[in-house]
C-alpha positions in Angstrom: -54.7 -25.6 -2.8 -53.0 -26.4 -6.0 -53.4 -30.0 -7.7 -49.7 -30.3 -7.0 -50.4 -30.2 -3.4 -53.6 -32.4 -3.0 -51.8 -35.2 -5.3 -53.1 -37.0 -8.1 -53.2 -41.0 -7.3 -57.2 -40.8 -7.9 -56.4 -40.4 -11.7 -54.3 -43.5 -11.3 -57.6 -45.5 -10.1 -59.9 -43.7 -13.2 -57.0 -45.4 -15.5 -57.2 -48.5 -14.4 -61.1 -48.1 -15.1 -60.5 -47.1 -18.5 -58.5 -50.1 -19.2 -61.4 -52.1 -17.3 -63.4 -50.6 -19.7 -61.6 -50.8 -22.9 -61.2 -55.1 -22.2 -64.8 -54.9 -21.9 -65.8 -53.4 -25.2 -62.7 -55.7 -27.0 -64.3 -58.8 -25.3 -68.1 -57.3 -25.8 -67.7 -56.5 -30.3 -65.5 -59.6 -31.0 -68.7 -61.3 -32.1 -70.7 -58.8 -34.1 -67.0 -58.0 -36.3 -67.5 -61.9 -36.7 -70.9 -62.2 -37.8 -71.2 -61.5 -41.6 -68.3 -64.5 -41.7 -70.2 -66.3 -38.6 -73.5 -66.2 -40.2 -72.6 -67.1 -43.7 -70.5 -70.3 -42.2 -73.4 -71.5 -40.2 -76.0 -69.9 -41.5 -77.8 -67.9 -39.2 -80.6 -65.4 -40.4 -80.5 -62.3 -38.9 -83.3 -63.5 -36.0 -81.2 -65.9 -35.3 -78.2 -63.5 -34.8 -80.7 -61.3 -32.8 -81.5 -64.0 -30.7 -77.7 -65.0 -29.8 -77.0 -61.2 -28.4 -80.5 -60.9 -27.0 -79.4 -63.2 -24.5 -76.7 -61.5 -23.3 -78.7 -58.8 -23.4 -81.3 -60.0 -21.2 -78.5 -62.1 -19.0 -76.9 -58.7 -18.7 -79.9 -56.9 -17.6 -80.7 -59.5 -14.8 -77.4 -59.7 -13.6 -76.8 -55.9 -13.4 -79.3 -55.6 -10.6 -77.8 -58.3 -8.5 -74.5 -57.4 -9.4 -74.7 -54.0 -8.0 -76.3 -55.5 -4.8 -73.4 -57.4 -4.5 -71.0 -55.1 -5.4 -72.2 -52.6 -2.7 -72.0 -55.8 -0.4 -68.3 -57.0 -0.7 -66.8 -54.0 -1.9 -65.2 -52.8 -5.5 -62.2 -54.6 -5.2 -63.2 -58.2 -5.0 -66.3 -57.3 -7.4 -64.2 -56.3 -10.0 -61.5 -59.2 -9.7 -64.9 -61.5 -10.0 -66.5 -59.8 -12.9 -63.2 -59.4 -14.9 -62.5 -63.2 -14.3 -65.7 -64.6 -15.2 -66.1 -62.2 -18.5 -62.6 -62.8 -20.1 -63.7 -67.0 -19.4 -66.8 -66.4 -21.1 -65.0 -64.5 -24.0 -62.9 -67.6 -24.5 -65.8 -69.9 -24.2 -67.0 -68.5 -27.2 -63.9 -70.3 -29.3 -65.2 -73.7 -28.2 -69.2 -72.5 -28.4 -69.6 -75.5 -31.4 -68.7 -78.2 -29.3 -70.4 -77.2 -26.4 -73.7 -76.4 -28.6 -73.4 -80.1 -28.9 -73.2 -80.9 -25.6 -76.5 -78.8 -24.7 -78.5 -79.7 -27.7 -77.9 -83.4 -26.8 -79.3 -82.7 -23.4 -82.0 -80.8 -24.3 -83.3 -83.7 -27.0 -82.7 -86.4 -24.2 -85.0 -84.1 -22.0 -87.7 -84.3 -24.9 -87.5 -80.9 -25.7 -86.9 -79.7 -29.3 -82.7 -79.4 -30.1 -81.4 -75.5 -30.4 -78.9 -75.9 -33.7 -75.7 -76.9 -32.2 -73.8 -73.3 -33.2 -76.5 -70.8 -31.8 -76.8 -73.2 -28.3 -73.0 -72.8 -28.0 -72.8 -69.3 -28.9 -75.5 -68.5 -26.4 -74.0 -70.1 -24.2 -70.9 -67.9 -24.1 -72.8 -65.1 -24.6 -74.6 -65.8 -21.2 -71.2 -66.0 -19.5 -69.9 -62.9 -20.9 -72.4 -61.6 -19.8 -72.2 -62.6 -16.3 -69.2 -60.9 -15.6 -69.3 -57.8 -18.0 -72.2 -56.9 -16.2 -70.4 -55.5 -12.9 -67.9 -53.4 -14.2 -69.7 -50.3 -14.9 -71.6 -50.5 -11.5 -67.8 -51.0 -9.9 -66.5 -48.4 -11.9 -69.3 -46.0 -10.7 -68.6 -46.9 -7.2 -64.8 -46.1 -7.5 -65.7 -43.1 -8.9 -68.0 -42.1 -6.2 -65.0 -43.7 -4.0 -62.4 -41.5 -5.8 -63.5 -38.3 -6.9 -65.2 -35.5 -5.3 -68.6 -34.4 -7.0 -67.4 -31.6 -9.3 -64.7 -34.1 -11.1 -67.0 -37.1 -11.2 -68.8 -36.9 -14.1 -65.3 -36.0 -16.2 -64.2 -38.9 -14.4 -66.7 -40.9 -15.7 -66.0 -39.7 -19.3 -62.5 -40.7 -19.4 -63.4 -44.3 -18.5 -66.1 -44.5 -20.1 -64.0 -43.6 -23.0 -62.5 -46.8 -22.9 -65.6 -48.1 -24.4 -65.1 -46.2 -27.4 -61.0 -47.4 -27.3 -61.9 -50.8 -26.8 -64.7 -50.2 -29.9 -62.0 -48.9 -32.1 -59.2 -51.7 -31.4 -61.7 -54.4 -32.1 -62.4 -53.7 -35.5 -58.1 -52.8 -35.5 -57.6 -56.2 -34.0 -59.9 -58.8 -34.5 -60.8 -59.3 -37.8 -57.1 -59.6 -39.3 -56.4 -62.4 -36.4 -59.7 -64.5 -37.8 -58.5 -64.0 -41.1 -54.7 -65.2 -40.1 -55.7 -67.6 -37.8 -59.0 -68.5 -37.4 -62.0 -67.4 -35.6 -61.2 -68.9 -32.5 -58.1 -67.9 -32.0 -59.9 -64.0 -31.9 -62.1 -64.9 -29.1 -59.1 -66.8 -27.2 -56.8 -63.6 -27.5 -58.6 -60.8 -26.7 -60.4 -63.0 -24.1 -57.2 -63.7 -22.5 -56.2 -59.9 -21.8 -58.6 -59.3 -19.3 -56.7 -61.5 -16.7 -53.3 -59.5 -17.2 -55.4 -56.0 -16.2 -56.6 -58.0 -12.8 -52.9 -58.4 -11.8 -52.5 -54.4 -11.9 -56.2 -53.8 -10.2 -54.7 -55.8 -7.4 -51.6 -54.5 -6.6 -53.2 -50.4 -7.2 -56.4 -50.9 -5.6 -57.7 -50.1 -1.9 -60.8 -48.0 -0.9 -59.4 -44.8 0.3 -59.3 -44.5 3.2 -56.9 -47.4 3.4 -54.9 -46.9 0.1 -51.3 -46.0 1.5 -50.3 -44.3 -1.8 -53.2 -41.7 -0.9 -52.0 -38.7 1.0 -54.1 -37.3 3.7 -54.4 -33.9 1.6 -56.1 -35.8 -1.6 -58.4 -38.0 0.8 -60.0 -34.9 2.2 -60.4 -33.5 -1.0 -62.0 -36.3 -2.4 -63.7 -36.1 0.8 -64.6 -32.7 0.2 -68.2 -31.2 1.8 -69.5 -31.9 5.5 -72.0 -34.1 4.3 -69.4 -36.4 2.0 -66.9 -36.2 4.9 -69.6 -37.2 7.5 -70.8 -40.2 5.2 -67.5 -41.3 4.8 -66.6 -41.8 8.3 -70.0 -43.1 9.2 -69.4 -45.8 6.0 -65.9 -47.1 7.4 -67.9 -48.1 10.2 -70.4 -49.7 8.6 -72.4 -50.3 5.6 -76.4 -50.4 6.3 -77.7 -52.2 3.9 -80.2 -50.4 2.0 -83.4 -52.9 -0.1 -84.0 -52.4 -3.7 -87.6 -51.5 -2.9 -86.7 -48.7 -0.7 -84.5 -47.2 -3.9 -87.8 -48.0 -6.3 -89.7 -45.4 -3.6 -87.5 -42.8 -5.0 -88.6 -40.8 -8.2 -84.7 -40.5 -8.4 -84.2 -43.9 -9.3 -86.9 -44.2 -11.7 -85.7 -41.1 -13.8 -82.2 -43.4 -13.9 -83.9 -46.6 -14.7 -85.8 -44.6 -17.6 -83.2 -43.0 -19.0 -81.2 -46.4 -19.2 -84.1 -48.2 -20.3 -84.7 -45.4 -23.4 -81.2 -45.2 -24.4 -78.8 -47.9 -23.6 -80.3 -50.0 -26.4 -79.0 -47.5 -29.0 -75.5 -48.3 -28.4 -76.2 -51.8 -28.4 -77.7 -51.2 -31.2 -75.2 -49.5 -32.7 -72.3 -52.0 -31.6 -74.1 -55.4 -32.3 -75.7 -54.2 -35.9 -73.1 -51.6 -37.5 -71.1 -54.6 -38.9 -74.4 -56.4 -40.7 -75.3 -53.2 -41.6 -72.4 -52.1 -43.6 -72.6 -55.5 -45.3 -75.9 -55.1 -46.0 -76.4 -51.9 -47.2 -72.8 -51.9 -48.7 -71.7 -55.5 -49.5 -68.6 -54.6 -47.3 -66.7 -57.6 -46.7 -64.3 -58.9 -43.9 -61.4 -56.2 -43.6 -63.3 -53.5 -45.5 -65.2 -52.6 -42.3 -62.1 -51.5 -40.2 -61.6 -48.2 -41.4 -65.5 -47.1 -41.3 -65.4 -48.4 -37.8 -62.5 -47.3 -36.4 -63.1 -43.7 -37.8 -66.8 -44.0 -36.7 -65.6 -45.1 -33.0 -62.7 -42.6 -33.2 -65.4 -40.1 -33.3 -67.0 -41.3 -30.1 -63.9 -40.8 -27.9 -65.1 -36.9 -28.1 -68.5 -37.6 -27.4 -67.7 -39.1 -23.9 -64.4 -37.3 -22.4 -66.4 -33.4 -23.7 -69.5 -35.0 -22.2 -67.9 -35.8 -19.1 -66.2 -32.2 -19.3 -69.6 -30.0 -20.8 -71.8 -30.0 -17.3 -68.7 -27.7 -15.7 -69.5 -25.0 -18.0 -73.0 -25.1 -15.8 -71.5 -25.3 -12.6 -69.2 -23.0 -12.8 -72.0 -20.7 -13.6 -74.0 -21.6 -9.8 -75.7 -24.3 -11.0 -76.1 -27.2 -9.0 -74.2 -30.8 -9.8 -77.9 -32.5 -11.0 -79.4 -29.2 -12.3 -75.9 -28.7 -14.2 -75.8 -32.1 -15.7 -79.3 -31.9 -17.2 -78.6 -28.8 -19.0 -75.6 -30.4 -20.6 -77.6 -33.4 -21.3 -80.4 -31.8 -23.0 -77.4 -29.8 -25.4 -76.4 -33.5 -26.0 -80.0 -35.2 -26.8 -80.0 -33.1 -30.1 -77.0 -34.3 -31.2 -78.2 -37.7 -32.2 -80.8 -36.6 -34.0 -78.4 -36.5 -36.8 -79.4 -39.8 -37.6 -82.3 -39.0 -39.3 -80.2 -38.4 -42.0 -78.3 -41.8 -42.6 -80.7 -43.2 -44.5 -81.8 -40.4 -46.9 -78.5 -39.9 -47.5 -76.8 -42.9 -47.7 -77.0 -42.8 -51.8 -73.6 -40.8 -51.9 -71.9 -43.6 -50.3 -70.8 -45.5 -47.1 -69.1 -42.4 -45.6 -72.2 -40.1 -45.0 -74.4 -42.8 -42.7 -70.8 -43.6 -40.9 -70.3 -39.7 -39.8 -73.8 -38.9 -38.9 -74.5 -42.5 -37.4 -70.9 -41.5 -35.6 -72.5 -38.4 -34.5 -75.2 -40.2 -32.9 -72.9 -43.0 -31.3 -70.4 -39.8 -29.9 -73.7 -37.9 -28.6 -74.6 -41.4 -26.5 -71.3 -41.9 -24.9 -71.7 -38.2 -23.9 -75.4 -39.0 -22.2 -74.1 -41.9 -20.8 -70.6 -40.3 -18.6 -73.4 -37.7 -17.3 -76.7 -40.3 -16.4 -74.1 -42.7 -14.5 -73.4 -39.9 -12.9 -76.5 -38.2 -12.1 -76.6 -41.2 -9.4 -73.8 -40.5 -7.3 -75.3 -36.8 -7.3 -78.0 -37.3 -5.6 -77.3 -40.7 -3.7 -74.6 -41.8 -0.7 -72.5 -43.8 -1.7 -73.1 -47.0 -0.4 -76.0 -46.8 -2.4 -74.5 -46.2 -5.9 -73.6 -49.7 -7.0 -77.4 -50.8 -6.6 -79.0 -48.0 -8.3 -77.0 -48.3 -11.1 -77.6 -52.1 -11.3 -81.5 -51.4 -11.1 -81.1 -48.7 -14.2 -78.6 -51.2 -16.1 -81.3 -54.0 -16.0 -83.5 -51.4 -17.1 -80.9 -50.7 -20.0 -80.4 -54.0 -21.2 -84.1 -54.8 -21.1 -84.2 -52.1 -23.4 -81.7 -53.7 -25.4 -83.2 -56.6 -25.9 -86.5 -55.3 -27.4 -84.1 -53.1 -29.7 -82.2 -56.0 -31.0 -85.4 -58.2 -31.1 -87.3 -55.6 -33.2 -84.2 -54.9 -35.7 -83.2 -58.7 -36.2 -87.7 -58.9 -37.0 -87.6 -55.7 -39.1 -84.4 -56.8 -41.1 -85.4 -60.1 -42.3 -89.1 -59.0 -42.6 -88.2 -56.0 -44.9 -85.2 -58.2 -46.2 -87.3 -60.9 -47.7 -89.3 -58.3 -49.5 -85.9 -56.4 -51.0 -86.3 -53.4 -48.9 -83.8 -53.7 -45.8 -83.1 -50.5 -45.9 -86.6 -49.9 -44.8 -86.1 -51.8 -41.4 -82.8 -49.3 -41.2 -84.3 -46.2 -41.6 -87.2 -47.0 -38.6 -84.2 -48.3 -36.0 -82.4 -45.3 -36.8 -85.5 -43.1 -36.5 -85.7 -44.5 -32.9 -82.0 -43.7 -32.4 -82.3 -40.2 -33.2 -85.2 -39.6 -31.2 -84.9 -41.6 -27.9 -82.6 -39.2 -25.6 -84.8 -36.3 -26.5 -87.9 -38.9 -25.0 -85.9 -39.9 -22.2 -84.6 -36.7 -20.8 -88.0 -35.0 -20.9 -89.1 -38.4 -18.9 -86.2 -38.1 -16.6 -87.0 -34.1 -16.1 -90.5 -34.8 -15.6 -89.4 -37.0 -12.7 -87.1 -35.0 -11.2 -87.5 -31.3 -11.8 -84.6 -29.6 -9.6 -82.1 -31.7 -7.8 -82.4 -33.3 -4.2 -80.1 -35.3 -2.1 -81.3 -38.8 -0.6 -80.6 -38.3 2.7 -83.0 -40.7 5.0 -80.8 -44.3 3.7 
């Protein structure tokens, strides 16, 4: 049966997931394109700065595990209009994060505790917020993939919206620091915050699970519902949703091969999004608008990394291998790209450009790892499941993140004071090149060949 003849309105849903994703890298980098300026007019060291996006880190990380919970609870749809609300709020928060840092600093010296300075209270503040909400949309977006797409288009799926990531990373630096510069700081939070609500009025009118979306013909649902034992969960699932605990999915080596995976890699691109701006100052003295075009470029770069990621574990299938056994091929192919890395530092003599391709490299190699381990979940679990594994391995993640950033903002002021930052560079980005090839041989260990979850 031709394409023409199933029908193509599951490609409508993956767009509005790439948008999703897009607002939530815009909302997600407006800070770190910020800090140089941020830092210098309050003067925060770079612990300090470390410390502001370790909690959304860790905030992120908590919430991710309830957040899938509830996601698999009340359904995609009213997740994702709850997540996108209360993330584009936080986003604006962080224009009025001085005033608020007042607020809380007060309180805390009336409690008789010691006062956080008033502009890293506020900021972390928003930063929780953010947060909050950012936190559900790549479980929701998993979910409507496993909602949407049968398991041999999933993981390209995933790629495309996950490519918003790389959209929304290359539209920040575009965007955000020429509105600061034209009309203040503020303002940059306050307009890119405020998009999120405009993609909510589309999600609402386009979104519906399946089987009860009308612009779905009957042709496309069974192809999406392709396989007896897809079909056969389906119908059980519009029934009912059995409620599966967290510590039944922790008995599964399954999950823990996600969670570790997560946990060794996602702090790379954190790494990567929250630090590239500092770095580029520090290594470079680049200032303000100099850092668009490195950026852009370096995210540019990226947008290959995650739709031929997405598309690479087909090559596999198409030869008999299995979904799970395909995609861990591909992803071992992909774990050697980042270990280009290694050579931004050594390197980095001949100027700005060479650490910005290979560290680009690196960063395009991750969104690659990350459109196949999302989907390595809806492989080998039902769906009703998805939400909550992914929230278990995205706390996993951003705890990982928050010993990354925790480290580098230590090893940058440590090696800083003694005139050698480029020494606390050079061991982050050895840990950057090295952690996928650690995690997938973790992940492998785990789970040698693939198997379906089939008692939940």
């Amino acid at each position: 049966m031709s394409q023409q003849t199933i029908g193509k309105y599951r490609w409508t849903i993956c767009g509005l997931l790439f948008f999703a994703t897009t607002v939530n890298y815009l909302d997600r980098q407006v800070l770190s394109l910020l800090a140089p300026d941020l830092s210098r007019e309050f003067g925060w060291s770079n612990t300090d700065y470390a410390n502001i996006t370790a909690v959304f880190q860790f905030v992120y990380a908590i919430s991710m595990l309830f957040v899938g919970r509830l996601i698999d609870r009340i359904g995609t749809k009213k997740a994702f209009i709850w997540a996108i609300s209360i993330w584009s709020l936080g986003a604006i928060m962080h224009a009025f994060s001085v005033p608020m840092g007042e607020g809380f600093s007060g309180i805390m010296t009336t409690l008789g505790f010691a006062a956080v300075p008033v502009s890293i209270a506020g900021f972390m503040i928003s930063r929780a917020v953010l947060a909050i909400g950012e936190a559900g949309n790549f479980p929701a977006a998993i979910k409507a993939t496993a909602e949407y797409f049968p398991k041999n288009e999933r993981s390209f799926a995933t790629g495309i919206f996950n490519s918003g990531a790389n959209i929304g990373a290359i539209l920040a630096p575009l965007t955000v620091p020429w509105i600061a510069a034209t009309w203040g700081w503020q303002t940059a939070f306050i307009s890119i915050g405020a998009v999120g609500f405009v993609w909510m009025l589309f999600w609402i009118m386009l979104y519906d699970k399946p089987e009860q979306q009308k612009r779905l013909s009957a042709a496309e649902l069974a192809y999406i519902n392709s396989g007896t034992a897809e079909v056969a969960q389906a119908e059980t699932e519009t029934v009912t949703e059995k409620k599966v605990s967290w510590f039944k999915l922790l008995t599964y080596k399954q999950t823990w091969a996600f969670v570790i995976g997560k946990f060794m890699t996602d702090g790379v691109w954190w790494f990567f999004l929250f630090w590239l701006p500092k770095y580029l100052q520090a290594q470079y003295q680049m200032q303000k608008t100099d850092i668009v075009i490195p950026l852009a470029v370096l995210y540019s770069m990226t947008m290959v990394g995650s739709i031929g990621g997405g598309w690479f574990p087909s090559y596999f299938m198409k030869q008999g291998h299995s979904p799970y056994n395909g995609r861990m091929k591909a992803m071992l192919v992909i774990a050697l790209f980042p270990l280009a890395v290694l050579l931004a530092q050594p390197l980095g003599y001949l100027g700005p450009w060479i650490p910005v391709v290979f560290i680009g490299i690196g960063a395009s190699a991750h969104q690659a790892w990350s459109a196949n381990i999302f989907t390595t979940v809806s492989d080998m679990f039902p769906k009703k499941s998805v939400a909550s594994v992914v929230g278990i391995g995205g706390m996993a993640g951003g705890l990982g993140g928050v010993l990354i950033s925790k480290t580098g903002g230590w090893l940058f002021d440590y090696y800083g004071a003694l005139g050698h930052i480029q020494t606390g560079y050079s061991i982050m980005f050895a840990f950057c090149a090295m952690a996928y090839l650690i995690a997938w041989s973790l992940m492998k260990l785990l789970v040698p060949t693939h198997k379906d979850i089939t008692d939940l």
